[in-house]
C-alpha positions as CSV (number, residue, x, y, z in Angstrom):
1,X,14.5,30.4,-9.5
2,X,12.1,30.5,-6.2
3,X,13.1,31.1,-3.1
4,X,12.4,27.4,-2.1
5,X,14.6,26.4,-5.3
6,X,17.6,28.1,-4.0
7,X,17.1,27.3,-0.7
8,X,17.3,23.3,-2.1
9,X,20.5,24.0,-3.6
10,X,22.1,25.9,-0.7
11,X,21.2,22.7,1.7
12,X,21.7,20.1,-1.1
13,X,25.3,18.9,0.8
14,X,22.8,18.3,4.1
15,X,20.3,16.3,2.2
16,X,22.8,14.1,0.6
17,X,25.3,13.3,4.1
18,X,21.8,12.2,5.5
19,X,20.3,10.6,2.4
20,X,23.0,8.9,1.4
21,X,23.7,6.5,4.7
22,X,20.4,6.0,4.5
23,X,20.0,4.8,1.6
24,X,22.7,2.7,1.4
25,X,21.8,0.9,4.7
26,X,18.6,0.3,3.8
27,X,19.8,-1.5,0.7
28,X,22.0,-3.7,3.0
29,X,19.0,-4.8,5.2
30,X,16.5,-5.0,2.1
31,X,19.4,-7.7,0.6
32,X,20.1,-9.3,4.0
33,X,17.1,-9.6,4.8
34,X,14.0,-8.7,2.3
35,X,12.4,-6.0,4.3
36,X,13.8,-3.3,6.8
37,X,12.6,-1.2,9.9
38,X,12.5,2.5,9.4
39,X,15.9,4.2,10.8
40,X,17.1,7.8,10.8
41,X,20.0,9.5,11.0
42,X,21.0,13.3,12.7
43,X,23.4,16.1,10.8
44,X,25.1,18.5,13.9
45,X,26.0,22.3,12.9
46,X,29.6,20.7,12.9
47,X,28.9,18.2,9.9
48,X,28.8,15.3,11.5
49,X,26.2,12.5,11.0
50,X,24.7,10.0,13.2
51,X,22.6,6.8,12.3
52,X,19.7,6.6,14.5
53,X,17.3,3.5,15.2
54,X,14.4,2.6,17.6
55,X,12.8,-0.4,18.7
56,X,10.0,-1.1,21.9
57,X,10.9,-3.2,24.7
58,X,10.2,-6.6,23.2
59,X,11.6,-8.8,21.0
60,X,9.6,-9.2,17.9
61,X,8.5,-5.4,16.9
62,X,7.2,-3.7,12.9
63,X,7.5,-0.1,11.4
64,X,4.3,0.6,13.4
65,X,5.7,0.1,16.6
66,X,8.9,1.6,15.3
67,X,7.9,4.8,14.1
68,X,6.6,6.8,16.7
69,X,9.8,5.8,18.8
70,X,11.9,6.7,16.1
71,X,10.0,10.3,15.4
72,X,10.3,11.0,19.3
73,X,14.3,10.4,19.0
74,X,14.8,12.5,16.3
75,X,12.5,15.5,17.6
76,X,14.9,15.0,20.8
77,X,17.5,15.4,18.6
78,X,16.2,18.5,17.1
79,X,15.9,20.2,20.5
80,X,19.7,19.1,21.0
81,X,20.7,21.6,17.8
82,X,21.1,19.4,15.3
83,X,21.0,20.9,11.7
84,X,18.9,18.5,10.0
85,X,16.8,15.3,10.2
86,X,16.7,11.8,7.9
87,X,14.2,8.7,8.2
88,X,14.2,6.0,6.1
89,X,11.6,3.9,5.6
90,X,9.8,0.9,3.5
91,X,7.2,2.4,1.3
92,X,5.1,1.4,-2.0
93,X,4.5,4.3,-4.3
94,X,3.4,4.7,-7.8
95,X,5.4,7.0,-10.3
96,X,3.4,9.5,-12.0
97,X,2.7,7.7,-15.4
98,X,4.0,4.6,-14.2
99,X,2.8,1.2,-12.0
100,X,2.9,0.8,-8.6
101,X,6.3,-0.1,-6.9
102,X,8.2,-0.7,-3.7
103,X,10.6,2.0,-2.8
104,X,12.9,3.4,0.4
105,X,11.5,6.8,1.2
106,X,14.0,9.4,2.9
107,X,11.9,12.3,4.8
108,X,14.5,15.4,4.9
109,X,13.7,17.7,7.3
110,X,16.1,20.8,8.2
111,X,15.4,23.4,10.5
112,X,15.8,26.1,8.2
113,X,12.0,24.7,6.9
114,X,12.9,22.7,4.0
115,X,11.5,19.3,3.7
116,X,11.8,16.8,0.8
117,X,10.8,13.2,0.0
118,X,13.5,11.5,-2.0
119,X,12.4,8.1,-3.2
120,X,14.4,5.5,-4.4
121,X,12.2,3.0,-6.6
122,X,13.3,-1.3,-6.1
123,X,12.0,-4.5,-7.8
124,X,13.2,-8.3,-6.2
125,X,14.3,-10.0,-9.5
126,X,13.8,-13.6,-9.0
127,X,17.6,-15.2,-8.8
128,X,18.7,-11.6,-9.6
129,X,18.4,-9.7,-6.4
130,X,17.1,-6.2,-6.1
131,X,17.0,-3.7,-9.0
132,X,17.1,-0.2,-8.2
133,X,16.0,2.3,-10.1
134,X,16.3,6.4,-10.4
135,X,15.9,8.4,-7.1
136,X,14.0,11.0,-7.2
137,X,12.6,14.1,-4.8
138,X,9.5,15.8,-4.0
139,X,8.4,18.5,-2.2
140,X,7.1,17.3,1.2
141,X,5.3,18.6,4.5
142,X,7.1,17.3,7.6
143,X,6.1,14.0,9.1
144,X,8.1,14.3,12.4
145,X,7.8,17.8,12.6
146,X,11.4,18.1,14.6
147,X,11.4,22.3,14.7
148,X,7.5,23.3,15.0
């Protein structure tokens, strides 16, 4: 096992009390709604987590405005002492082997240097609503860069 392989697994409760709200939000919004806006969410040193969103001053906004707002409000966070960092977002990825898919992306970051992609694969079935697939992980370098 490598040293980045047991650091997963020792921070594996962190990256599922982030990853989990996130994903189960952005599932709400994608059925409510068809699309959603990235959001975050914020794990303290006492355990606690707390959902995290952004928007500009006007009415009408998209993930380009939102993002930058949103990375600022969790680097904030960061320098507050939180333990660890969550975003969620709409992506389209394709699979290794497979076709080209939507997904919701969560980018894990924790200060102890560990960041992960988890990826959760969806299809819109035509009268059926959304079909989600497996989640999966991947190793990632850190997009909001919350402890550098």
């Amino acid at each position: 096992m490598t040293s980045s392989d047991a650091l997963y697994s020792e921070i594996k409760p962190d990256i599922d009390a982030l990853a989990t709200p996130l994903f189960e939000s952005s599932e709400r919004f994608l059925k409510a709604r068809n699309i959603f806006l990235p959001h975050g969410a914020v794990l303290t040193d006492q355990g606690d987590v707390t959902l995290v969103a952004g928007a500009p001053e006007n009415d009408w906004t998209n993930s380009t405005e939102v993002l930058p707002i949103l990375h600022e409000a969790l680097r904030q966070s960061a320098r507050e002492g939180v333990r660890a960092i969550a975003l969620a977002e709409q992506v389209a990825i394709t699979p290794e082997g497979g076709k080209k898919t939507d997904a919701i992306k969560v980018l894990f970051e924790h200060r102890r240097g560990l960041v992960v992609a988890l990826y959760l694969p969806f299809k819109k079935r035509l009268l059926r609503g959304y079909e989600f697939g497996e989640c999966f992980s991947v190793a990632a370098t850190p997009e909001v860069n919350a402890w550098s």
